[in-house]
N, C-alpha and C positions, 0 to 999 in steps of 0.2 A: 836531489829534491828534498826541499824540507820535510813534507809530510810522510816518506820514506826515513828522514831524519828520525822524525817524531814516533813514527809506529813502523820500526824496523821489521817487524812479521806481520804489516799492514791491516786491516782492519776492511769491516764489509762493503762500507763506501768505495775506498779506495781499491777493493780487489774489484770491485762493478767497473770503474772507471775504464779499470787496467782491462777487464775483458771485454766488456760491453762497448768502450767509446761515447761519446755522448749518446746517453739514449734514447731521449726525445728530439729532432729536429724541429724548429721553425717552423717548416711548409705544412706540417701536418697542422699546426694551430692558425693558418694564413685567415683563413676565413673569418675567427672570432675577432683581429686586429686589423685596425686601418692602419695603411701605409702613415698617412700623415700625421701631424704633429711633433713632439720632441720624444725622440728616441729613448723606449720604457726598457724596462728588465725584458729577455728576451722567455717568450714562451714556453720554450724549450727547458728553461732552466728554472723557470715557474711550476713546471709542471713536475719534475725531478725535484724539489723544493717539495710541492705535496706529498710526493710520495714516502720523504723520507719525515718528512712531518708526522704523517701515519703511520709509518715503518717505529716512531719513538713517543707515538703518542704525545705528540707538542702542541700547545697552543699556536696560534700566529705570531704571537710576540715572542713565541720561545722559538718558534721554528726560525723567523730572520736573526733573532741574534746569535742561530748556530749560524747561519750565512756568515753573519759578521766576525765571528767569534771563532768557529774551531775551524784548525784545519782539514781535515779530513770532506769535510761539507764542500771546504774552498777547492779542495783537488778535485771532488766527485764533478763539480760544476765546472772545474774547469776555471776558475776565479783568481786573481792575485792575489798575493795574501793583505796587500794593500786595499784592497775593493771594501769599499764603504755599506754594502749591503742595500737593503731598500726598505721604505716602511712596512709595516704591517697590513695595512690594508690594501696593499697592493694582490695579496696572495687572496683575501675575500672578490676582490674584482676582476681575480682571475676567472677564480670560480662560480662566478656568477658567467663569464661569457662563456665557459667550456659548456654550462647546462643550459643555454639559451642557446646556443648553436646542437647540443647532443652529442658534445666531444668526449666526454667524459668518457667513453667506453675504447672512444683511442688512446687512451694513457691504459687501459688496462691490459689491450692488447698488444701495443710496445712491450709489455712490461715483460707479458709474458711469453710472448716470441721469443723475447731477446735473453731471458732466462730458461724458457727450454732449448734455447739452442745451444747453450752450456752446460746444458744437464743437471742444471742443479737443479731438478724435482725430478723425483722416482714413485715408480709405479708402488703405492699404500695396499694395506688390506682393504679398504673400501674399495670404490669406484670412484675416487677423488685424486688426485695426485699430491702427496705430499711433501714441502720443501725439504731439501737435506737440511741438517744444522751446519753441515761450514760448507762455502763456498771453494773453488776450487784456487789451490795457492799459486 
């Protein structure tokens, strides 16, 4: 695999990938998307797309052109390294449907299901759980 090529002791995208599998599914966004018309970016991968957006502090323009641009983004999504990416304002019109439907709080719980059941967050001195610094290799 290339991006095993590229980041031979792999990197945090890419260990998600490898543990997690796609971590947002389609069905859970069914609602915010009509079936019809010409076949968009899939939700799933819009929403993985936010997250890592936030995870690096990116704009929308910066966040697609890591889509376009690095590999590690193209492995997390699951993407070719040919795949063209998508405009920018696709990811504001995501997010206006997840908060018009009240989705938004299922991307947080994927997130976190699917990262404590890897354990990567341990029990802190507070009462909060705080993330490890490396994921598991």
């Amino acid at each position: 695999m290339v991006a095993w090529a590229a980041f031979p002791k792999g990197c945090l995208a890419m260990r998600v990938r490898d543990a997690l599998g796609p971590l947002f599914g389609d069905e859970v966004f069914r609602s915010a998307f009509g079936v019809r018309g010409r076949p968009g970016v899939a939700p799933g991968q819009l929403a993985l797309v936010s997250v890592l957006q936030f995870a690096e502090n990116l704009t929308d323009r910066q966040a697609v052109h890591a889509v376009r641009a690095r590999i590690d983004w193209k492995y997390l999504l699951g993407l070719d390294l040919t795949d063209p990416g998508f405009g920018f304002t696709v990811l504001a019109g995501f997010r206006d449907r997840l908060l018009a439907r009240s989705l938004e709080e299922e991307i947080l719980d994927l997130l976190w299901n699917g990262s404590r059941s890897w354990g990567w967050w341990q029990a802190g001195a507070g009462s909060a759980p705080t993330p490890r610094m490396c994921l598991p290799q």
